[in-house]
C-alpha positions in Angstrom: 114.9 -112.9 73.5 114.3 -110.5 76.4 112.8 -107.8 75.8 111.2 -104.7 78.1 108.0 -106.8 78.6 109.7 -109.1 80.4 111.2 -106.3 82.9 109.4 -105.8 85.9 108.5 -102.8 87.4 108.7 -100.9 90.8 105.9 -102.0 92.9 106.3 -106.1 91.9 107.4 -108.4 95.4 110.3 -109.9 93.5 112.2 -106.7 93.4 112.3 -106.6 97.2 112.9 -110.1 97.8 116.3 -111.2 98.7 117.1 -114.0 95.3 118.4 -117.7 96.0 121.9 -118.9 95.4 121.6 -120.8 92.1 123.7 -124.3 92.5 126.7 -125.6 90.7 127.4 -127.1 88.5 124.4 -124.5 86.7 121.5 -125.9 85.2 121.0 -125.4 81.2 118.2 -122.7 82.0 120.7 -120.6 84.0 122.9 -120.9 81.4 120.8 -119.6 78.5 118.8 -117.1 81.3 122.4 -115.1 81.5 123.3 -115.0 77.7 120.1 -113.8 77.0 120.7 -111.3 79.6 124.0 -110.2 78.3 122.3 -110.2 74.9 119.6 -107.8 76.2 122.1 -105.1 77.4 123.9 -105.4 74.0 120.7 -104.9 72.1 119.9 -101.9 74.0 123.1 -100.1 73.3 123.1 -100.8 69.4 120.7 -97.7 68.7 119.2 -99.5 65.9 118.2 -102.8 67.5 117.4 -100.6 70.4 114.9 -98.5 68.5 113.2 -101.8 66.0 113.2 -103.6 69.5 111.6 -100.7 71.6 114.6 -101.1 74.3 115.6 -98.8 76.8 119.3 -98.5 77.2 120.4 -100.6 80.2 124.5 -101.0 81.2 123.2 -104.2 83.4 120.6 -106.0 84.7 119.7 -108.7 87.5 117.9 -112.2 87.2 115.0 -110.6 89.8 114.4 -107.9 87.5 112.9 -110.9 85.2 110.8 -112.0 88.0 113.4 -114.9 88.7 114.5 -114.6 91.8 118.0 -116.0 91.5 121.9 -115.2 92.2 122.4 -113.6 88.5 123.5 -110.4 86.8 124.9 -109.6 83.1 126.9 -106.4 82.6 127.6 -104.6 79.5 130.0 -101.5 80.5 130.8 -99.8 76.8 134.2 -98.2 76.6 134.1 -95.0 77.6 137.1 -94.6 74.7 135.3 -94.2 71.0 138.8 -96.0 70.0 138.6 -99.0 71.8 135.9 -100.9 70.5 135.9 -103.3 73.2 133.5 -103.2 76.4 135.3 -102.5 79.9 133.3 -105.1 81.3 130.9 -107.8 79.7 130.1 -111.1 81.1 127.3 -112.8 83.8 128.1 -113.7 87.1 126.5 -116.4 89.0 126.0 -115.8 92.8 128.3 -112.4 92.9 129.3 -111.4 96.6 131.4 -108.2 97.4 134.4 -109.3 99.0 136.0 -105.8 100.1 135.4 -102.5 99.5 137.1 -98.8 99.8 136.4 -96.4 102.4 135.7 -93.9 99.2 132.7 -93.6 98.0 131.4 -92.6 94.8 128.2 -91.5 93.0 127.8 -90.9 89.2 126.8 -87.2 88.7 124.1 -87.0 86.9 122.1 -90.3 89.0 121.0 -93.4 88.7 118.3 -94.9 86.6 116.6 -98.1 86.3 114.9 -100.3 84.1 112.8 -101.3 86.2 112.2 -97.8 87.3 109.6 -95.7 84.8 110.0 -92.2 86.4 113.3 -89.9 87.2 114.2 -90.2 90.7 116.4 -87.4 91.4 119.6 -87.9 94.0 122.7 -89.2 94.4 123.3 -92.8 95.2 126.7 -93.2 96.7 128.0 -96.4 96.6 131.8 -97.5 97.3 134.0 -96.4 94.9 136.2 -99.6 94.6 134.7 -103.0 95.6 136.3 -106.6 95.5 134.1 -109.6 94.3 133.7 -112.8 93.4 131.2 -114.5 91.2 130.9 -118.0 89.0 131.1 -117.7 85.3 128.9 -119.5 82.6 131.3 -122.4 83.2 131.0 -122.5 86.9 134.9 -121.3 87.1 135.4 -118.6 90.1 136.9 -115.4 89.7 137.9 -112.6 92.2 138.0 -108.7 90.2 138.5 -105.4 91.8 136.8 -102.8 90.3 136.3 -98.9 90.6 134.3 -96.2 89.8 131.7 -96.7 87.2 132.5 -100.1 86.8 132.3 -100.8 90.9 128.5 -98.8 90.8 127.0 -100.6 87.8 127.7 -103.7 89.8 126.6 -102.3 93.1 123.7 -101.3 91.5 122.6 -104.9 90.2 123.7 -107.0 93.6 121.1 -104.5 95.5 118.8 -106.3 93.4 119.7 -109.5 94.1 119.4 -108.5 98.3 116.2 -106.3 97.3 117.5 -103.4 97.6 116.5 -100.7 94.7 119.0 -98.1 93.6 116.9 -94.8 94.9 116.9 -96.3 98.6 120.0 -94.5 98.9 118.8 -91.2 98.1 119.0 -89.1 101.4 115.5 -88.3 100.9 115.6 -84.7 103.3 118.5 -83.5 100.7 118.6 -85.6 97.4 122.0 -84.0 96.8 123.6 -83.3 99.9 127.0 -85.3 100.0 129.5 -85.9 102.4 133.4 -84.4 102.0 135.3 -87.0 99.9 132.6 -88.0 97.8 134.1 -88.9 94.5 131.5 -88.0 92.1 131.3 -89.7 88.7 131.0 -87.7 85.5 
């Protein structure tokens, strides 16, 4: 089980390395590395197991971030509809490339945070408000998905891991909120 000991912080090499392509078919250890990654973010969005396991709440999270320095995220987006129990997005992809992206671009309003940031960086990351991408699942099947707005950020967010690229390197840092015309911005 992974828990926030096993997070790295800010200031390790790995974040700022760019990870390896892992191989297919995958190996048993890159298997069992992303459901325990998807089981992380799942854990730390169930308050209770969240609080008995000292997690911070985390929407995804990248293999480097581990201090493995390969091709993998897991993403847990929770429906932003209290009905719909389901998640918007919830799986692991193995070597995830943007294919496309909008012109748009996007920020979520309040910022970005990190768990492998300890501090509040202040700012707005924008990021492309609707991406294209393709990825390998635990199965080593391809898949192609468009997704926008929140959805397209969270996995921005974790493929700038994988490149070494952390989220508050897109912070205009003369005007942390100073945005362009256009800029959808995420509440």
């Amino acid at each position: 089980m992974i828990t926030m000991d096993n997070i790295i912080r800010e200031g390790n090499p790995t974040l700022r390395e760019v990870a390896e392509e892992v191989c297919l078919p995958l190996k048993e250890e890159e298997i069992v590395l992303g459901k325990k990654m998807l089981e992380f973010l799942k854990n730390s969005q169930d308050p209770e197991k969240a609080e008995e396991l000292h997690l911070r709440g985390g929407v995804g999270l990248a293999a480097p971030q581990l201090d493995i320095s390969k091709r993998i995220i897991a993403v847990h987006v929770p429906n932003s509809d209290p009905e719909i129990a389901e998640p918007t997005l919830s799986t692991v992809m193995y070597n995830p490339k943007i294919l496309s992206h909008s012109i748009q671009e996007a920020c979520l309003g309040e910022g970005e945070g990190c768990l492998s940031v300890d501090r509040e960086v202040p700012g707005y990351v924008v990021r492309h408000a609707k991406i294209t991408i393709s990825y390998y699942d635990m199965d080593g099947k391809p898949h192609k998905i468009r997704l926008k707005n929140y959805e397209s950020i969270v996995v921005q967010h974790e493929i700038d891991h994988l490149n070494g690229v952390m989220f508050y390197d897109h912070i205009n840092e003369k005007n942390p909120f100073a945005l362009k015309e256009g800029v959808l911005v995420i509440k």
